[in-house]
C-alpha positions in Angstrom: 164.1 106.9 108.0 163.1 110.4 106.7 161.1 110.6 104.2 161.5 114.6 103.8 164.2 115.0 101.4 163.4 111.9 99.1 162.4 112.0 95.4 159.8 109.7 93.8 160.1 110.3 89.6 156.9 108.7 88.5 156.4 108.2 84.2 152.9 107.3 83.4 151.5 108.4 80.5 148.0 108.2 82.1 147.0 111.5 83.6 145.0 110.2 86.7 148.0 107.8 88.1 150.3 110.4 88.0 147.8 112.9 89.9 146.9 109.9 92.1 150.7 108.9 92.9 151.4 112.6 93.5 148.6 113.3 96.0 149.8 109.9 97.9 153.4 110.5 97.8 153.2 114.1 99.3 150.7 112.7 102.0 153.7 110.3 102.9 156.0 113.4 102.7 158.0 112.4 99.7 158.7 114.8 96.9 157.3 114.4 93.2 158.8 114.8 89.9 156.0 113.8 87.3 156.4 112.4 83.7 154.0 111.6 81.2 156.8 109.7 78.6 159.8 107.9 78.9 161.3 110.3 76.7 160.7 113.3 78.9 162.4 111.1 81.8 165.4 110.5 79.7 165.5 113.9 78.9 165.9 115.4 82.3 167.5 111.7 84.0 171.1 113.9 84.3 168.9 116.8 86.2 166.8 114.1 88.2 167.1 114.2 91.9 165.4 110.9 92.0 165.8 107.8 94.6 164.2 105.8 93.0 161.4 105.6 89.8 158.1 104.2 89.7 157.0 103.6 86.1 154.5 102.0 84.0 155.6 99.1 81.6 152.7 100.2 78.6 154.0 103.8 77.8 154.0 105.6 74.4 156.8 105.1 71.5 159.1 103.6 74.1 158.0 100.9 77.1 158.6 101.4 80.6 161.0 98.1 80.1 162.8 99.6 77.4 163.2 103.2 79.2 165.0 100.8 82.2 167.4 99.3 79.7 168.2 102.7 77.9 169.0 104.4 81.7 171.0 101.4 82.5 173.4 101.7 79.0 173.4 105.4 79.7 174.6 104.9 83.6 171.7 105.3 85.4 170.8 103.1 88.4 168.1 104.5 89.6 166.1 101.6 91.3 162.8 100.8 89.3 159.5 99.9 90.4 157.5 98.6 88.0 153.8 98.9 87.7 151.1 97.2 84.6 147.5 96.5 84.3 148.6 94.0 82.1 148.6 90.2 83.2 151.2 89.6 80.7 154.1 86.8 81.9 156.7 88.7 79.5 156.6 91.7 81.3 157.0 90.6 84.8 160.1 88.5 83.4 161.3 91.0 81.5 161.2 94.0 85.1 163.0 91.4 86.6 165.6 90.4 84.6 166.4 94.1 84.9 166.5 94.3 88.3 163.4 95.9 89.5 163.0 96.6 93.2 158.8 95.6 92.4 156.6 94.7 90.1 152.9 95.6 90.8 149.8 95.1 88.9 147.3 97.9 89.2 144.6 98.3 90.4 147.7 97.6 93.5 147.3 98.5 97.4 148.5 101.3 98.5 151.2 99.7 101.2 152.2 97.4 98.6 153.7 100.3 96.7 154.2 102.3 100.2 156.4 99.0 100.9 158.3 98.7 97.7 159.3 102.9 97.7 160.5 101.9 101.3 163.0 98.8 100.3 164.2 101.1 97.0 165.6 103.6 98.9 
């Protein structure tokens, strides 16, 4: 499959991941769109070209699981892969209750996340 034309959306509020993501993404010829808040996600979700989302669980005012259940009552089904540095049980049961396509604990390798873009779109 082509990897040309697809869209990553990556939300991490922490500066390096996003770069980090970015710079790995391109090299495997995806396309970026970078956000540093669920909010600004939700904000431009209707504008998003998106196939699928990667996005940390500990964000600002609203979680990474919480920004999965507000684009699901607003529509959305952008598949969701969900990333933590946090061993918390909860949170895993929580990503997967909604769905998610992965749920990886960072520091992660890079084909496991390589792997889980692949089955999402």
């Amino acid at each position: 499959m082509s990897t040309a034309k697809k869209v990553i959306a990556v939300v991490d509020d922490d500066e390096f991941m996003l770069e980090a993501l970015e710079q790995f993404l391109s090299a495997l010829s995806y396309q970026t769109e970078l956000y540093k808040s669920a909010e600004a996600f939700i904000v431009a979700a209707t504008k998003s070209e998106a196939a699928c989302l990667v996005v940390d669980i500990q964000l600002g005012d609203i979680s990474g699981i919480e920004l999965g259940r507000q684009l699901s009552a607003m529509g959305f089904t952008f598949p969701i892969i969900f990333m933590t540095g946090s061993d918390d049980y909860l949170f895993r049961k929580q990503a997967m209750e909604l769905g998610c396509i992965a749920f990886l604990k960072k520091p992660f390798p890079v084909d496991e996340i390589a792997k889980a873009i692949a089955d999402a779109i």
